[in-house]
Structures are given as C-alpha cells and as structure tokens.
KOLRO-974491 format. One record per residue (C-alpha): residue number from 1; residue in one letter; x, y, z. Coordinates in nm, 4 decimals, m for minus. Layout:
<nodes>
+-----+---------+----------+----------+----------+
| num | residuo |       px |       py |       pz |
+-----+---------+----------+----------+----------+
| NUM |       a |        X |        Y |        Z |
...
+-----+---------+----------+----------+----------+
</nodes>
This chain:
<nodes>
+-----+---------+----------+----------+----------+
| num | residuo |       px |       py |       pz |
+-----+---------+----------+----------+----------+
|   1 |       x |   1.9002 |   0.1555 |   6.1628 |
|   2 |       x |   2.0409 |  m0.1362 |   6.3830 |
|   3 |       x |   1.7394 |  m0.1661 |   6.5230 |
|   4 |       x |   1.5486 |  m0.2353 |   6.2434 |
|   5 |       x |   1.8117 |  m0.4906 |   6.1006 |
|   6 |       x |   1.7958 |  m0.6767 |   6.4959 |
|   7 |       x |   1.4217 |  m0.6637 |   6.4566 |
|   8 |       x |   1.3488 |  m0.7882 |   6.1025 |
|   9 |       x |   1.5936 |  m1.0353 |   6.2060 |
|  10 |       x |   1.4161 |  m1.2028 |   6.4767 |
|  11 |       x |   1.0947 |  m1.1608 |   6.2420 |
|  12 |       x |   1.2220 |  m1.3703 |   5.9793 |
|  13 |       x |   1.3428 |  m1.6089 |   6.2242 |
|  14 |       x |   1.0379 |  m1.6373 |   6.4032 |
|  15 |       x |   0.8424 |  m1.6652 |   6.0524 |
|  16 |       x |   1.1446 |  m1.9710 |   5.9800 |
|  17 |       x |   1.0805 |  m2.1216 |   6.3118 |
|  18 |       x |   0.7007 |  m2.1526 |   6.2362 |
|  19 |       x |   0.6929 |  m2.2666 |   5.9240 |
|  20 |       x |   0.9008 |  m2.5098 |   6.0205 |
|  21 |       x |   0.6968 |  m2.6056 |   6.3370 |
|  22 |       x |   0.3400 |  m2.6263 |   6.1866 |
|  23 |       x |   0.4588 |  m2.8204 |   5.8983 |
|  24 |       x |   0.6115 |  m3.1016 |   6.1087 |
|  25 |       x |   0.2488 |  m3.1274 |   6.2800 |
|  26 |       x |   0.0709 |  m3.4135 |   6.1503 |
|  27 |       x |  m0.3007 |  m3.3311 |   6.0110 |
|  28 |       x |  m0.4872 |  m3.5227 |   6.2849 |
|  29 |       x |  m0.3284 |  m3.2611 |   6.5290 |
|  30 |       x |  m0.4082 |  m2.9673 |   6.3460 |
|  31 |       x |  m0.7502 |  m2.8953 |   6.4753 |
|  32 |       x |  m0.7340 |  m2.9664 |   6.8159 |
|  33 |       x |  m0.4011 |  m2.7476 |   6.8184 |
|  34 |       x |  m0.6633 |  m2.4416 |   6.6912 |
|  35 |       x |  m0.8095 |  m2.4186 |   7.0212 |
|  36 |       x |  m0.4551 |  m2.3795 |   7.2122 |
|  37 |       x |  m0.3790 |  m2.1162 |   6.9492 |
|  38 |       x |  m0.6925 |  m1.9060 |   6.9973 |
|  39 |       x |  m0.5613 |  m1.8769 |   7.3535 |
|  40 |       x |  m0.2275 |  m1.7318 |   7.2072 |
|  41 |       x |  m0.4001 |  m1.4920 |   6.9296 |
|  42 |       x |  m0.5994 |  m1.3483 |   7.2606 |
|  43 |       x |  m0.3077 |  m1.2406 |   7.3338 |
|  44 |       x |  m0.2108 |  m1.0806 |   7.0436 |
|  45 |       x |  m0.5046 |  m0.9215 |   7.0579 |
|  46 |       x |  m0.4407 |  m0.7260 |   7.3594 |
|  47 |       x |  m0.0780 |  m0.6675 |   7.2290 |
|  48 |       x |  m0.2224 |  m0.5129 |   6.8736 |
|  49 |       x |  m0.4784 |  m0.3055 |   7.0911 |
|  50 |       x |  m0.1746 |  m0.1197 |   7.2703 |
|  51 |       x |   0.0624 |  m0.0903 |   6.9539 |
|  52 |       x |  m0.2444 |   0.0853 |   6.8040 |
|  53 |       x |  m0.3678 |   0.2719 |   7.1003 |
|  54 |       x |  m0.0060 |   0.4078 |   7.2148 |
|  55 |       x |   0.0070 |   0.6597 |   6.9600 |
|  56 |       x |   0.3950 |   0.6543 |   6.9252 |
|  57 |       x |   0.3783 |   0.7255 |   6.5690 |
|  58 |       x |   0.1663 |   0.6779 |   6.2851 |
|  59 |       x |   0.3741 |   0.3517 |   6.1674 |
|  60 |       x |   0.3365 |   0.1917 |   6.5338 |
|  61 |       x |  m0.0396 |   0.2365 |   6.5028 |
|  62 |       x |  m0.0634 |   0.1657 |   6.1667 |
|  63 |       x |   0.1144 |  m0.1727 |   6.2227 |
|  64 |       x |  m0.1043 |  m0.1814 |   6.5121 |
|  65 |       x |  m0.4279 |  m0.2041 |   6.3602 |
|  66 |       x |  m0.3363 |  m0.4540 |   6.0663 |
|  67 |       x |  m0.1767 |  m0.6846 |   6.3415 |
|  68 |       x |  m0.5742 |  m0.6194 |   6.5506 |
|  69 |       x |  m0.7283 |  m0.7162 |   6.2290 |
|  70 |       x |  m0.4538 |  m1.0532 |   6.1215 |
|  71 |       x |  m0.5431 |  m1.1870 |   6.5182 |
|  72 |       x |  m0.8978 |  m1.1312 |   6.5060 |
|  73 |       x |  m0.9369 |  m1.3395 |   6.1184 |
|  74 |       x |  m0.7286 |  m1.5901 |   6.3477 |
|  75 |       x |  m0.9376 |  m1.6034 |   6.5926 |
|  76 |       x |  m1.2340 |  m1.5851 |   6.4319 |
|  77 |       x |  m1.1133 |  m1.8366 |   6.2232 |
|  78 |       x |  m1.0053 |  m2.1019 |   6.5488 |
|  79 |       x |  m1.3505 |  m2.0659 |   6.6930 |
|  80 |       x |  m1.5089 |  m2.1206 |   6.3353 |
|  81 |       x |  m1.2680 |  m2.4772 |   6.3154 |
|  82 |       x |  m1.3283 |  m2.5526 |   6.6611 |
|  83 |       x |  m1.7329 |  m2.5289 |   6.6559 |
|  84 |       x |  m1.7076 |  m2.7500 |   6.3131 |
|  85 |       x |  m1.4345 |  m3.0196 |   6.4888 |
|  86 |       x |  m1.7436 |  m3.0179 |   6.8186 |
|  87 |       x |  m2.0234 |  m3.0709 |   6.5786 |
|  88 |       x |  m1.8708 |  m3.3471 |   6.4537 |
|  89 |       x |  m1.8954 |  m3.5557 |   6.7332 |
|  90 |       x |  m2.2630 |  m3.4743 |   6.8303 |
|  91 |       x |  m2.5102 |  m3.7554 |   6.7539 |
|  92 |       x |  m2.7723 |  m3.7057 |   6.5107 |
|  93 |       x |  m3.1072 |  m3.5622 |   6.5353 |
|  94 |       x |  m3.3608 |  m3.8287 |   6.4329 |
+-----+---------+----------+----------+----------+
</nodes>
C-alpha cells in the first residue's frame, strides 16, 4: 500500500509540474518544441514496450499497452505537426 500512495504521488506531481510547464510556453514555441518531444515519447515507447512485454502481472501489462498506444498518438501526432510546421515554409509550386 505505501507504494502505491509514493507512486500516485509523484504521478500527480509530475501531471502538476506539466501542466504547469506547457502552459507557461508561449504559442510561437509550441511547435517547434513538438519535435524535441517526439524524441522523449521514443522513449516512452521503448519504456511501454517492456512494461507490456515483462509479464509481471496482468495490471503491469495492461498499463503497458495503453501507455504503447498514449506515446504512439503522441508521436504520431509530433510528426503530423512537424511535417505541417515544414510545409509551411516551402515555396510554392507555380
């Protein structure tokens, strides 16, 4: 049980923390930031792939494979942003 209280603690914190964070980012910052980030959701990535591969018990893989599915949206979603922010400053096609 104190476990679980130390570790939804530093979840909530960390949820605090960045909310906090990402609203004090101005908008022009935003996108370019998406391309740092899709660095970090790699990352999470690989993490998600060994919660859900390290069959410790069915809630460590089942919390596995929703975080493997949150990081790739992200990711997915940073690439998506990214090609749009590139296109933007390609020159026209007479």
């Amino acid at each position: 049980m104190e476990t679980f209280v130390i570790g939804l603690t530093i979840f909530v914190l960390a949820v605090f923390v960045g909310f906090e964070v990402i609203t004090k980012v101005p908008p022009t910052l935003h996108t370019p930031l998406m391309s740092g980030t899709n660095a970090i959701s790699g990352i999470t990535l690989v993490g998600a792939l060994i919660a859900a591969g390290s069959e410790h018990s069915l809630t460590s893989t089942i919390l596995g494979i929703a975080a493997l599915v949150f990081a790739t949206v992200n990711v997915v979603g940073g690439f998506m942003v990214t090609h749009r922010m590139l296109a933007m400053f390609q020159q026209k096609k007479r």
